[in-house]
C-alpha positions in Angstrom: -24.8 3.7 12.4 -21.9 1.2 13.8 -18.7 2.4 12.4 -17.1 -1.3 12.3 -17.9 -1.9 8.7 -16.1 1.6 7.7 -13.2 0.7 9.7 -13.4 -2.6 8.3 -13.2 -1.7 4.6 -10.7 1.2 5.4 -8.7 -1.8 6.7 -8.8 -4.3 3.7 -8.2 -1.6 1.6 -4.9 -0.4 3.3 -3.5 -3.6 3.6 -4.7 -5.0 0.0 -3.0 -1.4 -1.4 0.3 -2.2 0.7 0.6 -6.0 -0.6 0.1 -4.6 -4.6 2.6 -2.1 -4.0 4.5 -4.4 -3.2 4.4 -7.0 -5.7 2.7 -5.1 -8.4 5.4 -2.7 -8.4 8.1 -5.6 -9.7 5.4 -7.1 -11.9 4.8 -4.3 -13.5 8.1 -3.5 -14.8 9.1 -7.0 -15.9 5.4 -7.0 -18.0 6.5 -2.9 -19.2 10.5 -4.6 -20.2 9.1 -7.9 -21.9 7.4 -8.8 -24.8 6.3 -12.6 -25.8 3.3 -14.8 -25.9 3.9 -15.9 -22.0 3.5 -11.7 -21.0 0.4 -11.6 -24.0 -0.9 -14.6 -21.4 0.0 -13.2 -17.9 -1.7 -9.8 -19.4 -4.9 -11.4 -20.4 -5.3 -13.4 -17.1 -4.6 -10.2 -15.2 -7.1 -8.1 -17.3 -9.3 -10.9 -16.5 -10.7 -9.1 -12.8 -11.9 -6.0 -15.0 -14.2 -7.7 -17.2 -15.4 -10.4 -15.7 -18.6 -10.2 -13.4 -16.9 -9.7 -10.0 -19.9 -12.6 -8.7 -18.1 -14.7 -11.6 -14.6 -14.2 -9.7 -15.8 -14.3 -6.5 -17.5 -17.4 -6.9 -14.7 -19.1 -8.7 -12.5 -18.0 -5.7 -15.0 -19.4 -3.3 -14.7 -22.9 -5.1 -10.3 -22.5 -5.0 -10.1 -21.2 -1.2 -13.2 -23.8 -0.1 -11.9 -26.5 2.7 -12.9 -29.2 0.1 -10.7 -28.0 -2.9 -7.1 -28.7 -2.9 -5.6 -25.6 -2.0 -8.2 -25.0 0.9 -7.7 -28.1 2.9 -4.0 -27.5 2.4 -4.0 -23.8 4.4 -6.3 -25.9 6.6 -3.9 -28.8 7.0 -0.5 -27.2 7.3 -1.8 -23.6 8.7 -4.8 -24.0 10.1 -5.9 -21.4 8.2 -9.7 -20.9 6.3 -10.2 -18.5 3.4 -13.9 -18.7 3.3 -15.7 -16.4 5.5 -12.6 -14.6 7.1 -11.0 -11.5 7.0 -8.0 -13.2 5.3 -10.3 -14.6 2.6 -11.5 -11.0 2.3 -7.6 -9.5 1.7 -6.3 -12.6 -0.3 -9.9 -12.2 -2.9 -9.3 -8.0 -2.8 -5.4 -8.8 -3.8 -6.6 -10.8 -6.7 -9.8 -8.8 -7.8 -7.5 -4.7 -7.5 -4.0 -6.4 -9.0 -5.1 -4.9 -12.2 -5.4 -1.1 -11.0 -2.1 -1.4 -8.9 -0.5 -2.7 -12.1 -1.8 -1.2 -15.3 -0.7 2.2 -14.8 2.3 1.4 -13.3 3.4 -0.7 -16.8 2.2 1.8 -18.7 4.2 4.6 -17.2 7.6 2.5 -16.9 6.8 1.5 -21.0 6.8 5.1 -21.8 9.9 5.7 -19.7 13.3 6.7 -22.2 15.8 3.6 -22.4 18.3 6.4 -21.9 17.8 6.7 -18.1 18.5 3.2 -17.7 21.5 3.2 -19.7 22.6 6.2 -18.2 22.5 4.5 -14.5 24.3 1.8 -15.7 27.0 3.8 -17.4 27.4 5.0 -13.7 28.0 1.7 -12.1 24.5 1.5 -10.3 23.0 -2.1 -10.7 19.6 -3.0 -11.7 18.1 -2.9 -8.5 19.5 0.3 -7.7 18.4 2.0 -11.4 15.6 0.6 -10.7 14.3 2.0 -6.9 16.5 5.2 -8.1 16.1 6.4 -10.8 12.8 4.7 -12.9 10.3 4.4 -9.9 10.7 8.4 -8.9 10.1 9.4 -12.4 6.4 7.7 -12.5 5.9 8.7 -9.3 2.8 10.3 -10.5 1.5 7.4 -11.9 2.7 5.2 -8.9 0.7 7.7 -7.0 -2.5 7.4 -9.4 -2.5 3.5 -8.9 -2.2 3.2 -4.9 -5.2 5.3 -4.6 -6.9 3.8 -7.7 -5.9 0.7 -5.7 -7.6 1.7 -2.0 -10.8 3.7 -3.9 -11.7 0.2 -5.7 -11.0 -2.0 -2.8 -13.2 0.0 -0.6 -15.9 -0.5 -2.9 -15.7 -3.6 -3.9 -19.4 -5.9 -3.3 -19.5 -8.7 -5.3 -16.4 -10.6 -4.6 -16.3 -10.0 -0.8 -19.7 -11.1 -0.3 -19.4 -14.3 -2.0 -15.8 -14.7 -0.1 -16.7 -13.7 3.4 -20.6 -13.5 3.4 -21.8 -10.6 5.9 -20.2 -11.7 9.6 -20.5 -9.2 11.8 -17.4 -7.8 12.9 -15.2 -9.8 10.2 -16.4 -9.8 7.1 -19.1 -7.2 6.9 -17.6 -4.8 5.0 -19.3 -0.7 4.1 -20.7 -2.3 0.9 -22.3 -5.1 2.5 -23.6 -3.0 5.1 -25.0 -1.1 2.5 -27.3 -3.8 0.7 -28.1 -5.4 4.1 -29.6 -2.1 5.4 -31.4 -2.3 1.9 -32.5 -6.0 1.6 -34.0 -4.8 5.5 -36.2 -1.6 4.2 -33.3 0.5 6.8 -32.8 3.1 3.8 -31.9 5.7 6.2 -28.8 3.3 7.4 -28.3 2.4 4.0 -27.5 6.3 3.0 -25.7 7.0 5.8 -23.2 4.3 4.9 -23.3 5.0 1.3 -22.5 8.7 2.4 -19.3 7.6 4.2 -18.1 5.9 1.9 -19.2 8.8 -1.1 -17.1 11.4 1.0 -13.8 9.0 1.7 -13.7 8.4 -1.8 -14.5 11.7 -3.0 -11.5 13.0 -0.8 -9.3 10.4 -2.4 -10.1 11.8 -5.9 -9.4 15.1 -5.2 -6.4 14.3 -3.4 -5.1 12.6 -6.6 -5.7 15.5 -9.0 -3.8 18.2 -6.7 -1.5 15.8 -6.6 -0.9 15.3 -10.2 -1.4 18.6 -10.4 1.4 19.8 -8.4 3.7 17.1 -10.2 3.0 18.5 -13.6 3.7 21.9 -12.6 7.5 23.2 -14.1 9.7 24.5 -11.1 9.1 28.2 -12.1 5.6 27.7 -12.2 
């Protein structure tokens, strides 16, 4: 079995989990603090990836990152860069298609938070940003937690959008799931479950992590 598809997917799924942390994080807590027809849209669009075919998405993002549409030959123009059948395409689609699961639990968890802890911080003379890094994020860590693995579990898995985004190169876009159905499509069922395998025991691993995690985080201090 070549290993370069499993590194390959443990890599788009670290980097794709770092980028949502980052900006899902913010987005999450200006979708948890508002409430008007824009957020109802922004919602719906971003709920979008979690019902939609993911062959519907990827091919949708195939036609907006394609060298022919507008935003394609830009990158090409001004950065030389091509998000069709590249590793970028790959991290830029996984961005797009996990947003949801970095995002969702986070608003969720921030929504349920008491206004008191804000107001408190304030009271204090911390500002915003500081109330908000300080005091709010540290009380969902659990659920901050939850979605960065959520986040990496998914990505590693994902099929449908990658393949339609970077096809099967070897070495750059052949991810563990499109290893996977190529060892299948080939009769090589023995590569095929070795793969699967892999990727079975990295995610199982993951899970469990999570729930001793949240396990230990719901415990009181004298349990």
């Amino acid at each position: 079995m070549e290993w370069t598809p499993i590194w390959l997917s443990l890599k788009l799924a670290a980097i794709t989990t770092l980028i949502l942390l980052v900006i899902g994080i913010p987005l999450a807590y200006w979708l948890s603090r508002r409430s008007s027809l824009f957020k109802v849209v922004i919602e719906a669009i971003l709920t979008m990836p979690l019902v939609l075919p993911p062959s519907v998405l990827g091919f949708y993002l195939l036609l907006c990152f394609s060298p022919h549409s507008i935003l394609g030959s830009w990158l090409l123009q001004h950065f030389n860069l091509s998000l069709v059948f590249s590793f970028e395409g790959l991290v830029v689609a996984s961005v797009i298609y996990s947003l949801p699961f970095m995002v969702s639990p986070v608003k969720s968890a921030l929504a349920h938070l008491s206004p008191s802890l804000a107001e408190a911080s304030y009271t204090m003379g911390k500002s915003k940003l500081e109330t908000f890094y300080r005091v709010l994020l540290p009380n969902v860590k659990t659920s901050l937690w939850t979605a960065a693995v959520l986040t990496f579990a998914h990505t590693m898995g994902e099929f449908g959008v990658v393949l339609m985004i970077g096809g099967k190169l070897e070495g750059v876009t052949k991810v563990a799931s499109i290893a996977i159905y190529d060892a299948v499509d080939n009769n090589q069922y023995d590569k095929a479950n070795q793969y699967a395998f892999v990727l079975f025991a990295i995610t199982f691993v993951i899970v469990v992590l999570v729930f001793i995690f949240n396990r230990n985080a719901s415990r009181g201090p004298l349990e």
